[in-house]
N, C-alpha and C positions, 0 to 999 in steps of 0.2 A: 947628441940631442941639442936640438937650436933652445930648447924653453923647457924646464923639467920644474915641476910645484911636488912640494912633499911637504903633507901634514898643514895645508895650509887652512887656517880656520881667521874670520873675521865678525868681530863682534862690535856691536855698537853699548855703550852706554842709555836707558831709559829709565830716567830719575834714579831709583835704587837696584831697579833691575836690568841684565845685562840681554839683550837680543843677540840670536847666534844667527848670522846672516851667511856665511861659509862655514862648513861642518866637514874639517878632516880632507881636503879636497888632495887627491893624486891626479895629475895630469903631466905627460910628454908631449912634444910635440917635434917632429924632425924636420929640418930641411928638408924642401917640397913638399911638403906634409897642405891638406887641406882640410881643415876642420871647421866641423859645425858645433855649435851649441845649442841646444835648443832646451824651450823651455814657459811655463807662463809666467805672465806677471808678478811679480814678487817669491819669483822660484831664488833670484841672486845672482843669474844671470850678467846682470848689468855692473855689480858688483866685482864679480869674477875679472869681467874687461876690464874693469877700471885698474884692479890690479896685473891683469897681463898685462894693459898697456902704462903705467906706472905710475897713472893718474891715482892710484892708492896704492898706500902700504898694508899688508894684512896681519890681523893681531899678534899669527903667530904661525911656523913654520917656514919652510925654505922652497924660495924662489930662485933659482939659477936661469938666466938667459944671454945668451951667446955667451955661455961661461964666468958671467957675473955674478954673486949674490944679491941680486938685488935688491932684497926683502931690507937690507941694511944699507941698503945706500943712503947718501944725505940728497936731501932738495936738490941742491945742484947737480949732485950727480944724473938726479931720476930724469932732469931734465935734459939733460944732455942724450942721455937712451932716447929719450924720445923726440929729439932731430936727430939721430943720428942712426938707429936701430929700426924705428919704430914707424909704420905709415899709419893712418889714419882717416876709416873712410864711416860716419854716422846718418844716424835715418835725416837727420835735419844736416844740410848739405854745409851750412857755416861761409859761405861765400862774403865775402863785403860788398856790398852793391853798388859801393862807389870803382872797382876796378872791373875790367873786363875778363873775360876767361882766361886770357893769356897772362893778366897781370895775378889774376890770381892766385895761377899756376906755380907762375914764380915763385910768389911769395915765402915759403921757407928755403928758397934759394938764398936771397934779400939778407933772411936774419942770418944762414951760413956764411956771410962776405964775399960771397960771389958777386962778379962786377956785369952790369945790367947788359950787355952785350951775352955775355954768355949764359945768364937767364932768361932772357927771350928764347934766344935759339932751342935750350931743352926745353921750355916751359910749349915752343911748337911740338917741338919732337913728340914731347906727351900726352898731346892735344890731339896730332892725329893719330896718336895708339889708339885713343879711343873713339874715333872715329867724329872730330868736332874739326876737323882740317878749317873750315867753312865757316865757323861757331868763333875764332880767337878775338876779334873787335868786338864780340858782343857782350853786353851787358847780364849780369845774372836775370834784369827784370824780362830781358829779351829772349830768356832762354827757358826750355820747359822742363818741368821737375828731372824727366829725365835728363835731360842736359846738365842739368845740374849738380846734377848726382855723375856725373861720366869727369864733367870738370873736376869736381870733388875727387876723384878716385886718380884723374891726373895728377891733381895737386898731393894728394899722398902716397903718389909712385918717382914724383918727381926726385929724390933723393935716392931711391935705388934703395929703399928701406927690409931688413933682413926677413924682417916679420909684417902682413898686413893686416891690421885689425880690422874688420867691418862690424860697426852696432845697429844693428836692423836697418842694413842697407837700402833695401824695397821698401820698406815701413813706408813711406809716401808717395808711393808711384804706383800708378795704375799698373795693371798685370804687364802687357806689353813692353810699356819702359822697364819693369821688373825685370822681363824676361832679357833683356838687351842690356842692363848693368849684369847680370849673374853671369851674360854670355864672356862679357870683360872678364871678370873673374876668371871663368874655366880657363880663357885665353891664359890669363896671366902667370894661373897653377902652372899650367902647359909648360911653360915658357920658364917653369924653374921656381914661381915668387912664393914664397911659404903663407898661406893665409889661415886666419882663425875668425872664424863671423859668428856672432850669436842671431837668433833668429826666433819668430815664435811660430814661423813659417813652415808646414810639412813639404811644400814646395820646394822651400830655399834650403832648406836642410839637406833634400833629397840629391841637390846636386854637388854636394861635397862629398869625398874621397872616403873620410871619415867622420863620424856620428856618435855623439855623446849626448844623452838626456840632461840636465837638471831640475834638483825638485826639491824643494823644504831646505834649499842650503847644500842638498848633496851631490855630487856630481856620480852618475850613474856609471856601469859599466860601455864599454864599446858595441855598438851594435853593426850593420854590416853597413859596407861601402855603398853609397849612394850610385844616384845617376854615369858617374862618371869614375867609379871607384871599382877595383877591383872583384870579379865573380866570385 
């Protein structure tokens, strides 16, 4: 298993009282695996990601990925998982608007010490995976949400990441542009890239492999394979 959670529970501190925001959560996830989350607002959803993707620690229970604990890792460590484990593709696209799509791309090439010559080169390579061959001089302000979100998804494949997280990927994109990021996605599963996306979307849910509800903190049992998932 590339990602296995057991007994994972997360609680916040509220003056004297403690809020239970994860409750007991079990979850796998395998190489090629494509998983959805779904769920509404304040189900914990977002929470959940933040600890898949290692942006949090959770109160209590065991986190293993790519055969780490990493419920115990230190700050540095968590960091380091995530340039090196981890891709990163959210509803607000995080672009800098003073570089173009190409430089973007790069950019976590940059902080690995790769030398600008050979960031360019993959930061095109990844530009026209996603079909922006056309789009690399352009500015984020020149480019339209979808564009933005396709740049996005380059720039969090650029490193060849084990695991891709997406946090309500479509959340700002008209249906269309929705429908043409999700398409990347299927491509990407296709092509081997292990993904996990939360979503509150029955659409976007519906084209993953695999489907888990959340709700009040719990995460529900396996329901059936989506669009593109097994009969």
């Amino acid at each position: 298993m590339l990602l296995e959670m057991h007994d994972i529970c997360k609680d916040y501190p509220q003056g004297r009282d403690v809020v239970k925001i994860l409750k007991h959560v079990e979850l796998t996830v395998a190489e090629g695996d494509y998983l959805a989350i779904m769920g509404p607002s304040g189900s914990g959803k977002t929470t959940l990601m933040n600890i898949i993707g290692c942006l949090d620690v959770p109160t209590s229970g065991v986190y293993v990925l790519n055969g780490e604990n990493v419920a115990e890792a230190s700050e540095n460590r968590l960091a380091d998982i995530r340039n090196t484990t981890l891709g990163f593709v959210f509803q607000s696209f995080y672009l800098l608007p003073t570089l173009n799509a190409r430089e973007n791309v790069a950019l976590p090439l940059l902080y690995a010490g790769v030398k600008k010559r050979q960031r360019l080169r993959r930061a095109e390579e990844a530009l026209e995976m996603v079909g922006l061959a056309e789009r690399m001089d352009f500015m984020p302000s020149q480019l339209s949400g979808g564009q933005q979100q396709r740049v996005a998804i380059a720039r969090a494949m650029i490193n060849q990441p084990k695991l891709l997280l997406a946090d309500e990927p479509t959340g700002a994109l008209d249906t269309a542009s929705g429908e043409q990021v999700m398409d990347i996605f299927d491509e990407l599963n296709q092509n081997g890239t292990t993904i996990v996306l939360i979503t509150h979307e029955p659409e976007v849910g519906a084209r993953a492999r695999r489907l888990r509800r959340i709700r009040d903190g719990e995460l529900l049992g396996e329901e059936g394979g989506g669009a593109h998932g097994e009969a």
